[in-house]
N, C-alpha and C positions, 0 to 999 in steps of 0.2 A: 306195622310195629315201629318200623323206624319213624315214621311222622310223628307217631305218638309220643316218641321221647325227645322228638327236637319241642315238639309244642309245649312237651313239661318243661325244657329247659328254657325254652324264652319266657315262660308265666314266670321261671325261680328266677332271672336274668330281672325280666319287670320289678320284681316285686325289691328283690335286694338295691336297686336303684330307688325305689321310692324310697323306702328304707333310708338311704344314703342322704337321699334328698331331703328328707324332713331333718333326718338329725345337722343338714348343713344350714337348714332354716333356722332350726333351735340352735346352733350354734353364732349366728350370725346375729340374731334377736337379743341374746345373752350379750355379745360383743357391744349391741347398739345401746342397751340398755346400762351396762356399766360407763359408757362414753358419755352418754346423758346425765347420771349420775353423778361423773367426774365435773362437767361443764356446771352442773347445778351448785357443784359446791364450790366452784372456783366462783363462781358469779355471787356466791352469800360470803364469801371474804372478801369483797370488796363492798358490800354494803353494811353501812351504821347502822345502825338498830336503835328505836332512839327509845328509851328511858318510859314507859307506861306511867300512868299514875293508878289507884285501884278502883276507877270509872273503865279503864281502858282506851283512855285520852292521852296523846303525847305528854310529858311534862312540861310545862312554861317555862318553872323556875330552871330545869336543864337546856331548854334550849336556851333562854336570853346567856345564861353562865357560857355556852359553846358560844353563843354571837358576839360576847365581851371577849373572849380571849380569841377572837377570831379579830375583832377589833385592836387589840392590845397591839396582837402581830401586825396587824397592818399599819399601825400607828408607828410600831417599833423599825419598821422596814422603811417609812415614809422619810423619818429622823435618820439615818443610816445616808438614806440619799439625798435630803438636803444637807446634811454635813459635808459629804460629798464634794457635793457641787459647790458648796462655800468654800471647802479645801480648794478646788480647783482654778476657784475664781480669784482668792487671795495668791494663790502660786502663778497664777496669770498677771497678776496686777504687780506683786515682783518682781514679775519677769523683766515687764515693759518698763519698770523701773529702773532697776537693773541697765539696760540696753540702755534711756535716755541718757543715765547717767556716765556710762561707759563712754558712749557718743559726743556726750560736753566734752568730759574731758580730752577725747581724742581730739579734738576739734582745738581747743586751748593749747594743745602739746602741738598739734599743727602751727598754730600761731604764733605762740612764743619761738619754736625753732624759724621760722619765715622770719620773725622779727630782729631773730637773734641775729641771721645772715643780714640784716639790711642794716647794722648798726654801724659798720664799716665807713659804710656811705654816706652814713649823716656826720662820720666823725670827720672824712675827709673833706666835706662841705664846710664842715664849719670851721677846721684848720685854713681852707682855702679863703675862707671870710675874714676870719682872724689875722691874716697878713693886706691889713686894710691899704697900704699905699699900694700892692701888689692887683690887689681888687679892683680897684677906682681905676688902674691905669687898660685895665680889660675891657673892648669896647661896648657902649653902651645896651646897645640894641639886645647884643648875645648874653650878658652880664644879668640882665630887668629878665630875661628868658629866664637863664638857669633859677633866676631867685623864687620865677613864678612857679615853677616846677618842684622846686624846695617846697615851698610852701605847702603844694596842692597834699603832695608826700607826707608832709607833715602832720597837716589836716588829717588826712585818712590814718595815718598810725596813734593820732590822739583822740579819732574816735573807737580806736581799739585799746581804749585805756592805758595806750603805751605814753607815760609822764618822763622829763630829763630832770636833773638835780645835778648840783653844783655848780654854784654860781661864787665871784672873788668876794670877801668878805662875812661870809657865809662860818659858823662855829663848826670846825669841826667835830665830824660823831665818827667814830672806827666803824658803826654798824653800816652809814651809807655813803664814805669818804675808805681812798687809800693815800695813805700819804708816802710818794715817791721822795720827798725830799724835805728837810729841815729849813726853815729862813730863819737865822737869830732876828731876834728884834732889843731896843729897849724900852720899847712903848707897849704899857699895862695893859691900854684898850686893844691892839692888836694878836695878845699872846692866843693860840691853839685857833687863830679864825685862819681861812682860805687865803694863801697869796696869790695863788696864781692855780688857774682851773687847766692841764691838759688833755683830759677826755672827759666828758660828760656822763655822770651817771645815768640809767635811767631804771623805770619800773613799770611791772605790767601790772596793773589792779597794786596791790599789797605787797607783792613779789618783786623782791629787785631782780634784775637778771643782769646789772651790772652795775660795780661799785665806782663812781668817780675818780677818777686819780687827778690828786692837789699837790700841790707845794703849802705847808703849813706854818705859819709866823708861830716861833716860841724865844722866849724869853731868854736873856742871855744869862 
């Protein structure tokens, strides 16, 4: 008797597992089939659909209208970055402009100050020249040295466009003369010209970077 109720209990045991088993089947068929469903319709929003005509032919006239404005953009995007890069080639070309130009002039403001310092030297040369019996009496050899050495000096700061001004007889102008002192005169021809030159102007290019100082004949 007892075998007979365990053997009915493992048939109800079997049977309520199958049971289980199928509806975990149908359950999981249901699961797989909505997830296909989902994929199916994410994959058709991402597809165009294009436009039939009533043959059941794509449309011509809608695709060339999509390949025109598919061109348009591309044309429009093309303009965008050659502008670009013409912006960026003009901002470059300023640039280098820019620098050269910075660079002259630092270059000329180096100069003029160089020069500015070496004017000392040419004045005390030339005061030393200008006391001619004092000159001539300095021996020869050392004397023909210092003048070649002037000269070489001189050379080189004239090829740096550095010019002197003020020489005796010369009209004075207040723009590139100072005049330290008055000479009466009573001679017509000599009224407001140069009597007498103490330091020499000079100019770089255009630029004076130092005015003459004269003694000036006027009139009594």
């Amino acid at each position: 008797m007892n075998d007979k109720n365990e053997n009915e209990d493992e048939i109800i045991n079997n049977t309520d597992q199958g049971a289980k088993s199928e509806e975990d089947v149908r359950s999981q068929q249901t699961k797989d089939a909505k997830h296909t469903e989902t994929e199916e319709a994410t994959e058709t929003d991402d597809v165009e659909f294009e436009e039939l005509d009533e043959d059941g032919e794509v449309s011509a006239k809608n695709t060339i209208k999509k390949l025109r404005e598919k061109l348009k953009k591309a044309e429009g995007e093309k303009r965008e970055y050659l502008l670009g890069w013409q912006r960026s080639q003009a901002d470059y070309a300023n640039l280098k402009k820019e620098t050269e130009s910075r660079r002259s002039a630092d270059i000329k403001l180096a100069n003029k100050r160089l020069i500015e310092d070496i004017l000392p030297v040419l004045d005390a040369y030339t005061m030393a020249r200008g006391n001619t019996v004092a000159w001539e009496k300095v021996e020869s050899n050392w004397r023909i040295g210092i003048e070649y050495i002037f000269n070489q000096l001189n050379s080189v700061l004239e090829n740096n466009n550095l010019k002197s001004f003020g020489n005796i007889g010369e009209k004075f102008d207040p723009s590139l003369h100072e005049s330290i002192e008055i000479i009466k005169t009573d001679d017509d021809k000599k009224n407001d010209t140069i009597e007498s030159v103490m330091t020499k102007g000079y100019k770089l290019g255009d630029s004076i970077l130092r005015p003459a100082k004269v003694k000036v004949y006027h009139l009594d």
